[in-house]
N, CA, C and O of each residue as an XYZ file, in Angstrom:
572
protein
N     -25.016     20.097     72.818
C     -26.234     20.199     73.589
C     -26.942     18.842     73.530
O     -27.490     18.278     72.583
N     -26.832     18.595     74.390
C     -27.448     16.585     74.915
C     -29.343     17.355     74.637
O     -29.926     18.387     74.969
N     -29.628     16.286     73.972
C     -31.432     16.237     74.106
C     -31.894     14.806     74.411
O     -31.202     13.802     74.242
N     -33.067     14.836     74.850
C     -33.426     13.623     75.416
C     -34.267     13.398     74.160
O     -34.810     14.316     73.545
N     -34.336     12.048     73.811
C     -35.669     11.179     72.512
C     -35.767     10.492     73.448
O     -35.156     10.070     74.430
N     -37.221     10.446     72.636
C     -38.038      9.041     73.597
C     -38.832      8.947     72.608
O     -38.958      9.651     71.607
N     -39.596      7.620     73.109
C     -40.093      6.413     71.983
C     -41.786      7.341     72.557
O     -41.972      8.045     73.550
N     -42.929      6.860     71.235
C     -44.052      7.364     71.598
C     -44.762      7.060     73.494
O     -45.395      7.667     74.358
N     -44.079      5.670     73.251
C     -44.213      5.307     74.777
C     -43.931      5.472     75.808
O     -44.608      5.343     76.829
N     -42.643      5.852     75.642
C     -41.827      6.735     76.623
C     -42.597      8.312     76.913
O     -42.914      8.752     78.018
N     -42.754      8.889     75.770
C     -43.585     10.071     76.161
C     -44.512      9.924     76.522
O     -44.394     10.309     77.685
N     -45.962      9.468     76.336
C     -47.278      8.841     77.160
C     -46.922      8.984     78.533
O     -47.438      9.819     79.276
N     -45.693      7.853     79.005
C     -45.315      7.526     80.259
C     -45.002      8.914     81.223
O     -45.378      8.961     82.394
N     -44.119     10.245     80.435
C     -43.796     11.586     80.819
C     -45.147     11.923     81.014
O     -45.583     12.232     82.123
N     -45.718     11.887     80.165
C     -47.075     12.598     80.219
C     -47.872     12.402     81.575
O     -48.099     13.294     82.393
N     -48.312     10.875     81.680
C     -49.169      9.955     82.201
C     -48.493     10.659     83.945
O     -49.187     11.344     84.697
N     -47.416     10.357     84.154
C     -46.547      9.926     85.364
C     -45.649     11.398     85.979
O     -45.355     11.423     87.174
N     -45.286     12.495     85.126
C     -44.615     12.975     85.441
C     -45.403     14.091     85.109
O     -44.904     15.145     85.503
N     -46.786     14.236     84.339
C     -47.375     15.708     84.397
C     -46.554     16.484     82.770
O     -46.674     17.669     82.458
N     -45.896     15.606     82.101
C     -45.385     16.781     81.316
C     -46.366     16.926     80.227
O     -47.444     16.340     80.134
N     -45.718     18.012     79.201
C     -47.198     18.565     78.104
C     -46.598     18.034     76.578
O     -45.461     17.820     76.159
N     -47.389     17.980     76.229
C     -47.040     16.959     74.851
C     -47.098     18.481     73.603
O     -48.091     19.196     73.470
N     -46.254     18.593     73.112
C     -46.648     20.064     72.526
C     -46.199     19.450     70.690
O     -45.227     18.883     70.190
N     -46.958     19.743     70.401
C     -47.243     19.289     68.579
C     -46.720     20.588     67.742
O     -47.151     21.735     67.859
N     -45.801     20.184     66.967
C     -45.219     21.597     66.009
C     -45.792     21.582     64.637
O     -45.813     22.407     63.723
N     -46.247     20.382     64.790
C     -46.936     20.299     62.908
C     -48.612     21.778     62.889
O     -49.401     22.344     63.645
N     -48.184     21.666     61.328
C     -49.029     23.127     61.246
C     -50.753     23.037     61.614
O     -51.189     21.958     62.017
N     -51.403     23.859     61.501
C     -52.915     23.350     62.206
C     -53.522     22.240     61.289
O     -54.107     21.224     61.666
N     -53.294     22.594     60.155
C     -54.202     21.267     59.268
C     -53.693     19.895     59.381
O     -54.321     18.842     59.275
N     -51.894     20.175     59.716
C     -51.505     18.321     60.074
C     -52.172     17.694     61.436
O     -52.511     16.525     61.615
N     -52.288     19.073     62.575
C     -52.407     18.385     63.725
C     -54.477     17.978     63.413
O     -54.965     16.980     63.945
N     -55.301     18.876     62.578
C     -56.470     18.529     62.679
C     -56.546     17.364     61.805
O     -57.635     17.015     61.351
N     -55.458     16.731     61.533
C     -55.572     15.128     61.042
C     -55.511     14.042     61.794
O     -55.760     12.871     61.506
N     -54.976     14.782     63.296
C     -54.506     13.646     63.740
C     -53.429     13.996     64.901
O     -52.571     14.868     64.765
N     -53.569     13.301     65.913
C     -52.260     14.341     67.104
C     -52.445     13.376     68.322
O     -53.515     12.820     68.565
N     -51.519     13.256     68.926
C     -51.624     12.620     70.418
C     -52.702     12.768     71.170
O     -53.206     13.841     70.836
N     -53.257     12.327     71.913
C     -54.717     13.270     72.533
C     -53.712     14.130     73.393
O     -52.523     13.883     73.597
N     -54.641     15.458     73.964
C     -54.231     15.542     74.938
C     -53.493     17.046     74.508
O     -53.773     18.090     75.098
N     -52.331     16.952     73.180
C     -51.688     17.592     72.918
C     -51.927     18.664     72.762
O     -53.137     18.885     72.793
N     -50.967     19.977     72.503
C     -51.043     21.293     72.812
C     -50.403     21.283     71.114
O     -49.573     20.460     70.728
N     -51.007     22.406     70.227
C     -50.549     22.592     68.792
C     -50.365     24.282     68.578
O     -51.014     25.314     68.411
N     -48.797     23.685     68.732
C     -47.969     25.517     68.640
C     -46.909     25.115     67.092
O     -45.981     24.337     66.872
N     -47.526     25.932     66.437
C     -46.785     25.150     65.394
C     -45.737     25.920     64.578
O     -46.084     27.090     64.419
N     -44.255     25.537     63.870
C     -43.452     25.766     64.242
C     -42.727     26.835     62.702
O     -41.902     27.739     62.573
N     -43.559     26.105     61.875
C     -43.706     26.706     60.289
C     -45.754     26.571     60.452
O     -46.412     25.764     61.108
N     -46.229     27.743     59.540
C     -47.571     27.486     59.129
C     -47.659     27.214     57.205
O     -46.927     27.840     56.438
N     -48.302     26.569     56.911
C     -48.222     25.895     55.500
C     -49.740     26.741     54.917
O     -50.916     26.655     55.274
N     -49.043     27.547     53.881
C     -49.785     28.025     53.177
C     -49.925     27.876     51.589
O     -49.243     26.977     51.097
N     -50.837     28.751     50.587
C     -50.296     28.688     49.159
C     -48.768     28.597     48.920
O     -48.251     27.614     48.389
N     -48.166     29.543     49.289
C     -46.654     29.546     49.227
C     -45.989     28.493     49.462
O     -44.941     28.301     48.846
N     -46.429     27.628     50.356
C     -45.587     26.577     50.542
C     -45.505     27.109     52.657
O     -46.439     27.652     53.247
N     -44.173     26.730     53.291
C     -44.339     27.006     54.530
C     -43.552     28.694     54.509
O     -43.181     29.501     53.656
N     -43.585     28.608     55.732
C     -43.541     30.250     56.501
C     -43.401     29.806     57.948
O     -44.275     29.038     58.349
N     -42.237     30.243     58.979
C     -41.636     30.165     59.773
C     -42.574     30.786     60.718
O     -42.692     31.933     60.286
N     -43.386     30.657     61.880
C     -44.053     30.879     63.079
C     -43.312     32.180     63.376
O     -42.208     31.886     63.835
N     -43.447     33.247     63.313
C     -43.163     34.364     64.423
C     -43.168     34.226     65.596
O     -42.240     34.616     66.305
N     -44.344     33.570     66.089
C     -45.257     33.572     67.114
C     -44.703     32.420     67.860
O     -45.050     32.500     69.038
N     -43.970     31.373     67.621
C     -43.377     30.211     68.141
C     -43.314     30.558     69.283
O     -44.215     30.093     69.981
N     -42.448     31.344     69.894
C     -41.599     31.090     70.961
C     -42.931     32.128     71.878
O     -43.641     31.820     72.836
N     -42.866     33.040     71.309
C     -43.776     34.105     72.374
C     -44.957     33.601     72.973
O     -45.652     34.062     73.879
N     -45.074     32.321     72.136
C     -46.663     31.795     72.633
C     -46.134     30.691     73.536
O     -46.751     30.519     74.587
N     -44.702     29.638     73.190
C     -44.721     28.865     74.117
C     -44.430     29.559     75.801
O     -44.643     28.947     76.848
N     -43.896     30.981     75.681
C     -43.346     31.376     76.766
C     -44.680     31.977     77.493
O     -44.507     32.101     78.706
N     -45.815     32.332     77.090
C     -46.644     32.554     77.512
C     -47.571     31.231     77.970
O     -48.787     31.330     78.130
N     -47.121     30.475     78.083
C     -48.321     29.376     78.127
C     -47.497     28.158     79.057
O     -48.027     27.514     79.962
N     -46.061     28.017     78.591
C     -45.271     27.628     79.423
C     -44.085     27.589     79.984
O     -43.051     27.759     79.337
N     -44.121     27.330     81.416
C     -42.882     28.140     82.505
C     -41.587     27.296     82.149
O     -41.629     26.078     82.327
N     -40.372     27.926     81.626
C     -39.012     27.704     81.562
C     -38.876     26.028     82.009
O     -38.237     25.333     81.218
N     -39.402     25.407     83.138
C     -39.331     24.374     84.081
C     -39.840     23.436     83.266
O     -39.168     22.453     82.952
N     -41.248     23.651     82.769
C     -42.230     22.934     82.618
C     -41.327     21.643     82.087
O     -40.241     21.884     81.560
N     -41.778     20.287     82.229
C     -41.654     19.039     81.066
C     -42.274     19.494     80.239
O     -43.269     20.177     80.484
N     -41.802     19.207     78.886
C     -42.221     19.289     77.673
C     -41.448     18.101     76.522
O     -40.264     18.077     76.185
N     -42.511     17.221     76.109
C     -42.400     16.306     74.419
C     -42.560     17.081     73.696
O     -43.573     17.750     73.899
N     -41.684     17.467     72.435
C     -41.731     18.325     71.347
C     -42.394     16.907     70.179
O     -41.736     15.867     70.204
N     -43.249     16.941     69.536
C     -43.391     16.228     68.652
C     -43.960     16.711     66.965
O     -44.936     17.445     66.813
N     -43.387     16.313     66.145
C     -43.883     16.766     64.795
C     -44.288     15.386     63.682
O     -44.685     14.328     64.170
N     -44.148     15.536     62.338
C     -44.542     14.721     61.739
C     -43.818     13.544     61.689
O     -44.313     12.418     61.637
N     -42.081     13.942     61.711
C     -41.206     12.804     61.662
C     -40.071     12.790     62.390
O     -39.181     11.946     62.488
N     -40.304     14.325     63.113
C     -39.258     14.595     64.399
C     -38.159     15.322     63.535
O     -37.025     14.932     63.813
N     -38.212     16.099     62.745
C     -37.528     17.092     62.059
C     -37.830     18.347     62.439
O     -36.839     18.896     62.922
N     -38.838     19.061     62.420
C     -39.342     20.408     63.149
C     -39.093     20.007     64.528
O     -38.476     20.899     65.111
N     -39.351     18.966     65.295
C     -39.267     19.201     66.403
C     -37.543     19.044     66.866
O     -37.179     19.271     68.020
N     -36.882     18.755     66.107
C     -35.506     18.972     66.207
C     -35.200     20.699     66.352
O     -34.565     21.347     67.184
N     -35.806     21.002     65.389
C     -35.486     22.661     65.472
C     -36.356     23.350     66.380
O     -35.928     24.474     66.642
N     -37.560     23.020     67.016
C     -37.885     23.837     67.663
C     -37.564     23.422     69.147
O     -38.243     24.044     69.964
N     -36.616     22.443     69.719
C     -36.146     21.956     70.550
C     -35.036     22.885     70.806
O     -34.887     23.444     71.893
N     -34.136     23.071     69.638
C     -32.822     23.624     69.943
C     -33.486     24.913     70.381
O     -33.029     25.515     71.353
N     -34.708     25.443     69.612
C     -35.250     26.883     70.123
C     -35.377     27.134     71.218
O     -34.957     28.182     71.709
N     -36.124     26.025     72.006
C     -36.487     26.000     73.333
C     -35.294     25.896     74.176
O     -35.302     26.516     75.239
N     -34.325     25.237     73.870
C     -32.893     25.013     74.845
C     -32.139     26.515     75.195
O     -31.765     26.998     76.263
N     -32.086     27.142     73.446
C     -31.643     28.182     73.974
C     -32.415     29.566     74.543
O     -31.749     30.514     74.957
N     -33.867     29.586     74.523
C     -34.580     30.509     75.135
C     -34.678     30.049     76.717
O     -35.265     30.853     77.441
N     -34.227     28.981     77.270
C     -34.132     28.783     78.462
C     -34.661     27.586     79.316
O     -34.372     27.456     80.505
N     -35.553     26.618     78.539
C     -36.286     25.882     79.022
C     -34.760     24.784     79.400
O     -33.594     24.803     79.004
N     -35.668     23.764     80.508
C     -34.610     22.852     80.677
C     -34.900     21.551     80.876
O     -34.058     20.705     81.176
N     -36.023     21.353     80.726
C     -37.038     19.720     80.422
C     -37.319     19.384     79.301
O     -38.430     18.854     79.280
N     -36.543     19.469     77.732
C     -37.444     19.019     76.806
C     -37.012     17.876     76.273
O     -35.954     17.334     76.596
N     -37.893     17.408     75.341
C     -37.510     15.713     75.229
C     -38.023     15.929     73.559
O     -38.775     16.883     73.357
N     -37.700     15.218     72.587
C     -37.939     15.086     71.600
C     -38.492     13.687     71.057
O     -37.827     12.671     70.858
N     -40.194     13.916     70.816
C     -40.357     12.371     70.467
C     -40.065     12.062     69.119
O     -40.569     12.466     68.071
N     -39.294     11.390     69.317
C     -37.910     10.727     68.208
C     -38.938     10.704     66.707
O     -38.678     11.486     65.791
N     -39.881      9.905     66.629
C     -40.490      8.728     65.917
C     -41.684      9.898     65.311
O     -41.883      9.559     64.144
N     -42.634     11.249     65.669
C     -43.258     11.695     65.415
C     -44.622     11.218     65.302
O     -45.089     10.486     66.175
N     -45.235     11.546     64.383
C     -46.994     11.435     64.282
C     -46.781      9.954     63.477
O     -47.327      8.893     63.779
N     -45.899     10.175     62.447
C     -46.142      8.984     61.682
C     -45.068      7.739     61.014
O     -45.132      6.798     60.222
N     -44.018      8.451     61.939
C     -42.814      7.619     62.116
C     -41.624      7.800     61.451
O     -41.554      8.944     61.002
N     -40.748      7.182     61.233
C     -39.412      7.184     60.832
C     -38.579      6.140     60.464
O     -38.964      5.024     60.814
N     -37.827      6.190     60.021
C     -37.015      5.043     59.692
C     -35.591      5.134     60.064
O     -35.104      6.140     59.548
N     -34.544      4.315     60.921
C     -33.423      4.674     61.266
C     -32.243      4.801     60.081
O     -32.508      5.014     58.898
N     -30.856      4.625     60.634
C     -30.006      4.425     59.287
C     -30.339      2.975     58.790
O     -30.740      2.965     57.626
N     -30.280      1.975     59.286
C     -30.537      0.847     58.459
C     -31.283      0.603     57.784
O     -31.238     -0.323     56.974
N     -32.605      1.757     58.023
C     -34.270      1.312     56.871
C     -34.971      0.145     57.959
O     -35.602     -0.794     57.474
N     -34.836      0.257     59.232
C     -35.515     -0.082     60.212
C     -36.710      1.103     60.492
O     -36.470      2.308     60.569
N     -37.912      0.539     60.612
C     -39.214      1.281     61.151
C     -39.159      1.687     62.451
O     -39.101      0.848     63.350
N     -39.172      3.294     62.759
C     -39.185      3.218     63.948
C     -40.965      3.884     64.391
O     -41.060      5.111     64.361
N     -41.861      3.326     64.655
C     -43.063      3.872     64.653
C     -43.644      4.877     65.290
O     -43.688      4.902     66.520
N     -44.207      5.915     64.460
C     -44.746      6.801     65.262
C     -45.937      7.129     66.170
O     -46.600      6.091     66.160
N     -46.503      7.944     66.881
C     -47.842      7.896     67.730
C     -48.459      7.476     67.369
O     -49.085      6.600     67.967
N     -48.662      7.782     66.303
C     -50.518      7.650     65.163
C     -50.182      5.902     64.783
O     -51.213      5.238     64.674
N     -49.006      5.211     64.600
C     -48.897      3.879     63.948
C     -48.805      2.942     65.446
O     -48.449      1.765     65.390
N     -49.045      3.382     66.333
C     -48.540      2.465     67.949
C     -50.032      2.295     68.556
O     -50.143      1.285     69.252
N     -50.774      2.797     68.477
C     -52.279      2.533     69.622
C     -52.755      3.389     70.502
O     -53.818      3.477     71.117
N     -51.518      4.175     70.440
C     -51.547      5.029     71.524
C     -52.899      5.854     71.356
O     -53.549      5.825     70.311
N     -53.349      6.765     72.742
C     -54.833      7.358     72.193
C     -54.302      8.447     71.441
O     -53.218      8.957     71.725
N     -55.187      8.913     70.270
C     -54.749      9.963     69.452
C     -56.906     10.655     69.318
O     -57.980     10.129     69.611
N     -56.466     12.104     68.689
C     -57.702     12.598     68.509
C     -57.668     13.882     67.367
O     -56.791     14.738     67.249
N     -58.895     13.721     66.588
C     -58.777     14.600     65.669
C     -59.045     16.212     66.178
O     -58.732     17.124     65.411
N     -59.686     16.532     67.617
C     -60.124     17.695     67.918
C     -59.489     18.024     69.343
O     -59.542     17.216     70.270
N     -58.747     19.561     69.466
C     -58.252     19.672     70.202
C     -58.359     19.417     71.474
O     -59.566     19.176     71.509
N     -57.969     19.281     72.627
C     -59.166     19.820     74.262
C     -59.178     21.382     74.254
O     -58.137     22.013     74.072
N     -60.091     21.841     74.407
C     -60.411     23.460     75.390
C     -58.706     24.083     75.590
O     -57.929     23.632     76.432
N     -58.507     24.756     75.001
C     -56.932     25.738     75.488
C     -56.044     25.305     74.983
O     -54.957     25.774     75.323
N     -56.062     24.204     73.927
C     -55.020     23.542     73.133
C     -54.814     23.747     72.059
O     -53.600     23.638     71.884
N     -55.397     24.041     71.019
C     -55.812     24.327     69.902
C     -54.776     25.758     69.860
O     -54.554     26.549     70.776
N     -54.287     25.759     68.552
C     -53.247     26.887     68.270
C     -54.272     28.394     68.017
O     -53.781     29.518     67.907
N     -55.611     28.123     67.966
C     -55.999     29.941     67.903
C     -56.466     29.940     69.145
O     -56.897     31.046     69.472
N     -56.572     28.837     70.242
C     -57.134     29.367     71.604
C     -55.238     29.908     72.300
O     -55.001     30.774     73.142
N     -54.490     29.248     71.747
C     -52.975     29.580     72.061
C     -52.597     30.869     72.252
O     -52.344     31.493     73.283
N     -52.595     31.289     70.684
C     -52.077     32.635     70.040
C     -53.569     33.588     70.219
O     -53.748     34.615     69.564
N     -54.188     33.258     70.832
C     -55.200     34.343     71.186
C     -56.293     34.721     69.928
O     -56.831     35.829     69.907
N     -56.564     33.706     68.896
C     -57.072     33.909     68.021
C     -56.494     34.395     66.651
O     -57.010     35.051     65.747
N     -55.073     33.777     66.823
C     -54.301     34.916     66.029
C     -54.278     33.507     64.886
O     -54.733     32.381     65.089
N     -53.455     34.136     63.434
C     -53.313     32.908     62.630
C     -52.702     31.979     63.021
O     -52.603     30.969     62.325
């Protein structure tokens, strides 16, 4: 299964140019640190005392909110969740998704080359959701 990565810039550009939705998998307290502006926070594990706990709610909320078609940037902290919730999305049906490679706060390739993430590039970022983005306006108020 081919997935598309793209650089933080490359996604902006999807965003900016092509209308697509920037969707954040990190849990609510990573994204209220910090998140692409703009972005939508459906998140993919929620982090509790226990440690994490796998989203129930993942998929039922992206399918409610967005159509099979839609463009969609999956992005997480280092592009590990959004690896897995990509393959989720491929096989529930979607057929636009892109994985931003580099995440919130970056990565490093095989060589121990920096590959930088949103939050380390300039790009605009914001600590507070917009109106309908926010994971309890998502899930309907739910956890």
């Amino acid at each position: 299964m081919y997935v598309k990565r793209v650089s933080p810039d490359e996604a902006l550009e999807l965003m900016r140019s092509e209308g697509w939705a920037y969707v954040d998998v990190r849990s609510v307290p990573e994204f209220e640190q910090g998140h692409p502006a703009g972005a939508y926070n459906v998140p993919l594990v929620h982090m509790g005392p226990e440690g994490s706990a796998a989203n129930p709610d993942f998929l039922t909320v992206m399918e409610r909110h967005f159509p099979r078609d839609a463009g969609l940037v999956v992005g997480c902290r280092t592009a590990n969740r959004a690896e897995h919730a990509v393959v989720m999305l491929l096989r529930a049906g979607y057929v636009s998704v892109a994985i931003q490679r580099a995440g919130y706060l970056g990565t490093r390739d095989f060589f121990g080359r920096a590959d930088p993430g949103w939050g380390k590039t300039g790009l605009p970022t914001s600590l507070a959701a917009e109106p309908g983005r926010s994971w309890a306006d998502l899930n309907g108020g739910g956890r």
